[in-house]
FIKE-500553 format. One record per residue (C-alpha): z negated, x, y negated. Coordinates in steps of 0.5 Angstrom, whole numbers, plus 500, padded with zeros to 3 digits. Example, Ala and Ser with C-alpha at 12.3 -4.5 7.8 and 13.67 -1.06 7.14 Angstrom:
<pts>
484525509 486527502 
</pts>
This chain:
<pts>
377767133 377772140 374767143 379761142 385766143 383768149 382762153 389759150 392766152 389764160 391756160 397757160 396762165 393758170 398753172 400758176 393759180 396763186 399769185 406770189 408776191 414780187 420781191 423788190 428790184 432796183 429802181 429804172 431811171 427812164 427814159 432809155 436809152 443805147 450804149 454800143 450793144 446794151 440798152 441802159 437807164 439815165 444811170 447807165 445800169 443795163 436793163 434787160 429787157 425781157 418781155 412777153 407779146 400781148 396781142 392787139 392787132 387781131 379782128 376785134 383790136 383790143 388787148 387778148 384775153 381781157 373777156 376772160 379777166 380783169 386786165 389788173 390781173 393779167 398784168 400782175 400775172 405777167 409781172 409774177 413770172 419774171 417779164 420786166 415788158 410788154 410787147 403790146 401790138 396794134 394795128 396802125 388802122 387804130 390811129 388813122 383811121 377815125 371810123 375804126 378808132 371811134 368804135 367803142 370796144 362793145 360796138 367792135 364785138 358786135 360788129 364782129 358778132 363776138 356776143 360771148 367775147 362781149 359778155 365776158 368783156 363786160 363781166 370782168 372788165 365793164 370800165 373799158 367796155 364802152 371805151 372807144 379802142 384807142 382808148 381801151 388800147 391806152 388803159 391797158 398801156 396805164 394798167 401795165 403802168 401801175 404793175 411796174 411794167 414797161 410797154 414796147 408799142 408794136 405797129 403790127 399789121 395796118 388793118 386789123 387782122 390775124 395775117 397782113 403785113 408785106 412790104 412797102 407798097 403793098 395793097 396793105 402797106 401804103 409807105 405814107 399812111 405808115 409813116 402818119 401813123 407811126 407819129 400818131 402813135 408815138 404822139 399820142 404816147 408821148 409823155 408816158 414814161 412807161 412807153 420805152 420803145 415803139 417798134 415800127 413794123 412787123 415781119 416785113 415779107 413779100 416776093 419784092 421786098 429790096 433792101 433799097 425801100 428797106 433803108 428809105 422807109 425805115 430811115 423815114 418811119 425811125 425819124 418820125 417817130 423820134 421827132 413825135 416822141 424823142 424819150 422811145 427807143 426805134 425798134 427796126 426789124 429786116 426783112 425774110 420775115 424779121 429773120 434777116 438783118 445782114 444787109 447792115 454788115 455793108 451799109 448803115 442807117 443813116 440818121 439825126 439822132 443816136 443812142 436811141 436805136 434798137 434792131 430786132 430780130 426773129 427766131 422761129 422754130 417752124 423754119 427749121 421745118 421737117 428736117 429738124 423732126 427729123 435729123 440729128 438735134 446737134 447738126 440742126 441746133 449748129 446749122 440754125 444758129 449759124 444761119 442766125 448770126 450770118 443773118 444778123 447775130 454777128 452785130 451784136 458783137 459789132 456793137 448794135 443793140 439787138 433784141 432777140 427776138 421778138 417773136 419766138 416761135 417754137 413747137 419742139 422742147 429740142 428747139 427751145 434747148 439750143 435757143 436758150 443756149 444761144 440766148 444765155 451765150 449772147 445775153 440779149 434782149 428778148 420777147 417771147 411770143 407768146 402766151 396763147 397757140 400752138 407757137 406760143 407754148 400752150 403747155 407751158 408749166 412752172 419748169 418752163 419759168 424756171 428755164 426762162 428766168 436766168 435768161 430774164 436776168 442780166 449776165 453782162 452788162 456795159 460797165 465792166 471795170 467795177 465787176 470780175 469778169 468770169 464764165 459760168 457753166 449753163 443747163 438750158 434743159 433746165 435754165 440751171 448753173 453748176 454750183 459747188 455746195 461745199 468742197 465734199 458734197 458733189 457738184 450740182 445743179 442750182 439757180 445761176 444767180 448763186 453760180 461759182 465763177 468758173 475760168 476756161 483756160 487756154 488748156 481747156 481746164 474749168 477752174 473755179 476762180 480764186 482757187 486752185 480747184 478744177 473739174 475732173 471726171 472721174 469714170 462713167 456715170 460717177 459725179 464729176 468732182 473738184 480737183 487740184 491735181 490738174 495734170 490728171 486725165 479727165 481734166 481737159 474739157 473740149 466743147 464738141 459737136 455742131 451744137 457746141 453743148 457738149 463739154 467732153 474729157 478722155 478718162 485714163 484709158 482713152 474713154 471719152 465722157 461728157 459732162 451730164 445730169 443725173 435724176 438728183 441734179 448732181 453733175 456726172 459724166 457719161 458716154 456722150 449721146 446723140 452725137 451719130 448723124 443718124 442719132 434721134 435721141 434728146 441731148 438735154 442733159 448733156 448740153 452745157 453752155 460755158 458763157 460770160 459773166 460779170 456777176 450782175 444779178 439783179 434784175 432791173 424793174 422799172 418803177 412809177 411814181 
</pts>
């Protein structure tokens, strides 16, 4: 198992084979904390955080892929595509139980009959090799530390292994040993400023989770480890698997501290199941975010900082399309899970980072009053913006940070802000164009379909078109596609997600020392 996960953790790496230099980024005045929905620095800056998991709960629990190459190295090559955070797991077992916590990573491999994982280990990293795990665990959180990253501590499983968890009072799951564990480990990272958040349990799940043991545990397990480790932020998933948070639209937390508190919760694409290889993509993109803001989206907007999500796990491109639509629309906090298995997107490629790398960057932000509120016009198929080149050359698609800034009116026109320009389509297959005649058929855009992607207007003689994406970029208009039940057909280019701004884009870094 090492041996497999480790090398598909680095496949998707080597599509970058030479590491870029990092350009510079604003300073992260630590440690953080919460304002209403938005995690902020000590300057009140939002941060953003997105992340990638790095897992370290498995049988041998030690950091994946670190027998394939030195750990500086994965770190920077986590830093060159754009991640601000780790998601690093762990077994609770590392901290409390001493038999496991004493063994040196050789001795586990051993233990474990892991003799290839064992050499490679000791080829690329022999400082670490007779570490005890606790302490590989920490040197991995340090060498994250040296390459400006900022590390979320996560209690995956109590044991190490591939599959665990339950619910409170489980065979694997004992409530007490949970709660010591919890403070051993925000003690034992206490201080360390690149240790931002700690979350305290993955994927609850079991035939007798009740929201009752939810709310006593979890208000014991988030006060423990604030009292050990007061700077972190406590991080507090549902239940279903991470995927259900409703419970909160009725009841509260109840605790001592404030501004500190972060909920989380877990998109995967396998719950979509057949019906989505199956059905339309529209209706199964309408039908799957739906269910996640009844279960737990609607927050967000209820001021609750929500990060989202901390296990992505998606198999189909279609899937991803109507995630990052939902991502860049609601501007949260993620962690993609991960960068190895099937769930892990093993076939990532340099246009995957493009599509992520507007959704690593903040859109919103706390602090309105010193920024012009306006939307922009987003591809996820591609994590590109509409951008206006010049008032003669067609509309195209480009990076969002050089996005115009667009207003929808409550006559459903899309106006370039500070202009009289508006966008007008003007027949099937040709170029959309800017306009100030704004009376004009193909001047009003309606949002259309479940999906809510489609931006469609009637030509002149009753045609409807949508807006779309030829070979070059160039924004056109088209006969709108996919939108028959029984339509199989991908949408990509023609879903479009008109989303808030404030014009923030600079992407905040944390730096130490």
């Amino acid at each position: 198992m090492q041996i497999q996960m480790g090398r598909f953790f680095f496949l998707s790496f080597f599509f970058l084979s030479i590491l870029c230099l990092l350009p510079l980024k604003p300073v992260v005045a630590l440690p953080l904390h919460t304002n209403s929905r938005w995690i902020v620095d000590e300057d009140g800056a939002r941060v953003k955080l997105a992340c990638v998991n790095w897992p370290s709960h498995q049988e041998a629990p030690v950091a994946e892929g670190l027998s394939n190459h030195p750990v500086d190295l994965i770190s920077k090559r986590i830093a060159s595509l754009g991640f601000n955070c780790v998601r690093l797991t762990l077994p609770l077992f590392l901290a409390i139980d001493q038999s496991l916590a004493s063994l040196t990573v050789r001795q586990s491999f051993q233990r474990l009959g892991l003799l290839e994982s064992l050499a490679g280990f000791q080829a690329n990293n022999p400082s670490m090799l007779d570490l005890p795990l606790t302490s590989a665990y920490q040197a991995v959180v340090s060498n994250l530390a040296d390459n400006n990253m900022m590390v979320i501590l996560d209690s995956h499983f109590s044991e190490p292994s591939f599959h665990d968890n339950g619910v409170f009072g489980d065979q694997h799951f004992n409530p007490d040993l949970w709660v010591k564990g919890l403070t051993r480990i925000a003690t034992m990272f206490s201080g360390v400023p690149n240790v931002v958040g700690m979350s305290l349990r993955n994927e609850l799940r079991c035939p007798n989770q009740n929201v009752k043991d939810w709310y006593r545990y979890m208000q014991k397990g988030a006060e423990a480890v604030h009292s050990a480790n007061p700077d972190v932020l406590v991080i507090i998933s549902g239940l279903s698997d991470g995927t259900d948070l409703s419970f909160l639209l009725n009841q509260q937390l109840e605790l001592t501290f404030t501004g500190k508190l972060v909920l989380e919760m877990h998109w995967h694409g396998s719950r979509v199941g057949r019906a989505g290889e199956t059905s339309n993509p529209n209706k199964v993109c309408g039908r799957v975010v739906d269910s996640i803001m009844r279960r737990g989206g609607v927050l967000l907007q209820q001021g609750w900082p929500l990060m989202f999500v901390s296990e992505l796990g998606v198999d189909d491109n279609r899937h991803l399309n109507c995630f990052f639509g939902l991502a860049a629309e609601l501007d949260f906090d993620w962690a993609l899970w991960t960068l190895e298995e099937t769930n892990g997107l093993m076939n990532w490629n340099s246009s995957f980072f493009q599509r992520i790398s507007a959704l690593q960057s903040p859109l919103q932000g706390p602090d309105v009053s010193r920024v012009r509120r306006h939307k922009i016009i987003f591809h996820p198929s591609t994590g590109l913006c509409i951008l206006r080149e010049s008032g003669s050359e067609p509309l195209k698609l480009g990076p969002c940070t050089k996005s115009e800034a667009w207003g929808y009116t409550p006559q459903k026109l899309l106006t370039v802000k500070g202009t009289y320009f508006c966008l007008q389509a003007v027949g099937l297959g040709k170029p959309a164009k800017l306009s100030i005649i704004c009376t004009k058929p193909g001047s009003n855009w309606e949002i259309i379909s479940d999906s809510k992607m489609y931006l469609s207007t009637k030509l002149g003689d009753g045609t409807r078109v949508c807006l779309d994406v030829d070979s070059s970029s160039t924004i056109v208009t088209d006969a709108c596609k996919c939108l028959g039940r029984g339509d199989m057909c991908d949408p990509g280019s023609q879903w479009f997600k008109v989303v808030d701004s404030t014009n923030i884009t600079r992407r905040p870094i944390l730096q130490i020392g």
